[in-house]
C-alpha positions in Angstrom: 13.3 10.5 -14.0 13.5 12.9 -10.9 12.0 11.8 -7.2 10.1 14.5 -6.4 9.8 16.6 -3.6 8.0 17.7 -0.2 6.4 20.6 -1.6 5.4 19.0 -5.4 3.5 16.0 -3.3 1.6 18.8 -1.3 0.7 21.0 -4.0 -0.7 17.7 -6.1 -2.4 16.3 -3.2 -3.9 19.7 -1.9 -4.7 21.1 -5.3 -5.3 18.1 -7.6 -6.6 15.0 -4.8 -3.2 12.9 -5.3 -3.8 11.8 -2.1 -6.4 11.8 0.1 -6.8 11.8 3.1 -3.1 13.9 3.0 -1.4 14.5 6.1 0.8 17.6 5.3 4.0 16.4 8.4 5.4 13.5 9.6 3.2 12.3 12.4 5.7 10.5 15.1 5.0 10.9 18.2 4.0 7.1 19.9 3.2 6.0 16.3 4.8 4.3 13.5 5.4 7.3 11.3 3.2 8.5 8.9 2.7 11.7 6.4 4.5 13.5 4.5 8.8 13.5 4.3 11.5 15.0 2.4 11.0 12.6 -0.8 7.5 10.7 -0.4 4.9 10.0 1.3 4.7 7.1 4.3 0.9 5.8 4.4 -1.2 4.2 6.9 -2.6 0.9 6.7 -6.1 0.5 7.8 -7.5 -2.0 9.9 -9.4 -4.0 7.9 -6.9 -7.3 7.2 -7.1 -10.6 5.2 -5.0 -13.1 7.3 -3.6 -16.3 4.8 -4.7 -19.5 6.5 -4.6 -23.2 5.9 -7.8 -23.6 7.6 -9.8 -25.0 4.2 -6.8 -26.9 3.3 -7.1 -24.3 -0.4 -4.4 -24.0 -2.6 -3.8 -20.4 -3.1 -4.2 -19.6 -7.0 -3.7 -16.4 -8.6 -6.2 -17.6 -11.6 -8.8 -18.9 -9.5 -8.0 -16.9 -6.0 -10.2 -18.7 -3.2 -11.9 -16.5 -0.5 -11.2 -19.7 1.5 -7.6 -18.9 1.8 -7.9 -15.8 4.3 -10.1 -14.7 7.2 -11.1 -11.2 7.5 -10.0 -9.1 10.2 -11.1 -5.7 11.1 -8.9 -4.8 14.3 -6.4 -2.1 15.4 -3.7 -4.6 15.8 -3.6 -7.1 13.5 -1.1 -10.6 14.5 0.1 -12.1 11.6 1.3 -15.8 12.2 4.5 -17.0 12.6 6.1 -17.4 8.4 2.6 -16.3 7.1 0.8 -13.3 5.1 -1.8 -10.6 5.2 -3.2 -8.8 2.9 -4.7 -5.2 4.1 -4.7 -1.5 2.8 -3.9 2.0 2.7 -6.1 4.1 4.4 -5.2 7.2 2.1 -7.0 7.2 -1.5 -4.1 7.6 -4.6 -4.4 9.6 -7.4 -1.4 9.1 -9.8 -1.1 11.5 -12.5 -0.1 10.9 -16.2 3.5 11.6 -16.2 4.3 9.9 -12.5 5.2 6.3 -11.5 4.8 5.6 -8.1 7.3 2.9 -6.1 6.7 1.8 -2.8 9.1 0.7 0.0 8.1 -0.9 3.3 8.8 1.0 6.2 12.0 0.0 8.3 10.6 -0.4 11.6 8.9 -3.2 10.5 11.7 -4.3 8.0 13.6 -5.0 11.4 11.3 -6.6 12.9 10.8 -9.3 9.6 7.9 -8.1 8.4 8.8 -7.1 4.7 5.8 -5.3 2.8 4.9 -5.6 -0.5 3.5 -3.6 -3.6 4.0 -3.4 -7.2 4.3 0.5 -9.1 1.3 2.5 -9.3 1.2 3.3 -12.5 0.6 6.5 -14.8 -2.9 7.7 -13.8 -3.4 4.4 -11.5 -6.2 5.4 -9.0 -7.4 3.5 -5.6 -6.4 2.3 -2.3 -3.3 0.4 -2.5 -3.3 -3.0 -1.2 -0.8 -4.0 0.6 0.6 -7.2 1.1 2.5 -8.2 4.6 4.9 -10.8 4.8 5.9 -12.4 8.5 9.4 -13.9 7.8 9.9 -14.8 11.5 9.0 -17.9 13.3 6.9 -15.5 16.1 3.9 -13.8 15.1 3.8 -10.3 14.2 2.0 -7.2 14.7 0.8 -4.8 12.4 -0.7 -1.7 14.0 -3.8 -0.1 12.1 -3.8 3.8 11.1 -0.1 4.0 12.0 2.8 3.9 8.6 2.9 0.9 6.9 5.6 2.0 3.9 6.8 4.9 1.8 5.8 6.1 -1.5 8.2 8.0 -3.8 7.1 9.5 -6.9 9.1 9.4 -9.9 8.4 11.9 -13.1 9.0 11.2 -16.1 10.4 12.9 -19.2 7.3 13.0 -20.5 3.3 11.5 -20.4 3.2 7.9 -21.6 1.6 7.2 -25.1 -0.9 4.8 -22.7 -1.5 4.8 -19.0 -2.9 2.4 -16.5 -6.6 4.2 -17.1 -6.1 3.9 -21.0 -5.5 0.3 -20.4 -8.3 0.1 -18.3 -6.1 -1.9 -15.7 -8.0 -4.4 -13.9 -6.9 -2.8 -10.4 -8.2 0.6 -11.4 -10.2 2.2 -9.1 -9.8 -0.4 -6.0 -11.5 0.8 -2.5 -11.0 -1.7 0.1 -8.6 -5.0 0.0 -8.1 -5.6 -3.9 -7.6 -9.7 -3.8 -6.3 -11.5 -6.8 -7.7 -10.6 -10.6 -7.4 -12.5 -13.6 
């Protein structure tokens, strides 16, 4: 299963939509990074958040997810509380193709800072916005800076196509646009 390149991620994401909006460099300058790099892709993060709170005293449930365990954010800086989580998303749109399994890795800016970020493969012809889930490990709050890179997505291909992909599963995170909570 080769990584694949600079130059295969633009030619998908200009030619076939892989992703959109695409940023074809490495946007630095003042800014968490951002675009594209030798061997993925680092996204953005939008600023629309879902800060986890004990406010309503709810049990968080992945069968029966309460809305009551979060307040929604829309901000350009987002502070996550001390030992606490956010749930928020990419701000570029993902079209995985047929043969391609997608891993993501938090960036390392915020790595040292103790913010670890979270997200499981996107799968063989998964499509969306990723959500993305933020984890403060510190006892400070933390920051998490909207539009700015968030993690890194490297693209694996494989041998060949699957015999059945996310869409012929009809995965229930298939076509996701905004904050994807929990799904039974």
């Amino acid at each position: 299963m080769p990584i694949m390149p600079d130059s295969w991620i633009r030619q998908m994401s200009q030619d076939e939509g892989m992703i959109e909006p695409f940023v074809d460099e490495q946007t630095r300058e003042g800014v968490i990074s951002y675009g594209l790099s030798s061997y993925g892709y680092d996204a953005r993060v939008s600023g629309e958040f879902k800060i986890f709170t004990n406010v309503h005293s709810v049990t968080v449930d992945p069968k029966n997810f309460d809305a009551g365990s979060f307040v929604d954010r829309e901000t350009n800086v987002c502070v996550i509380p001390p030992n606490s989580f956010a749930l928020a998303r990419t701000v570029e749109y993902f079209r995985i193709p047929r043969d391609v399994l997608v891993i993501c890795l938090g960036k390392s800016t915020y790595a040292r800072c103790g913010i670890i970020v979270n997200v499981t493969p996107l799968e063989p012809e998964w499509e969306g916005h990723v959500t993305l889930e933020f984890s403060n490990t510190t006892p400070l709050p933390a920051k998490i800076y909207a539009d700015e890179g968030a993690c890194q997505f490297l693209f694996l291909k494989g041998e060949g196509a699957p015999e059945v992909s996310y869409a012929d599963r009809k995965g229930k995170y298939m076509h996701q646009r905004g904050i994807t909570v929990p799904k039974l």
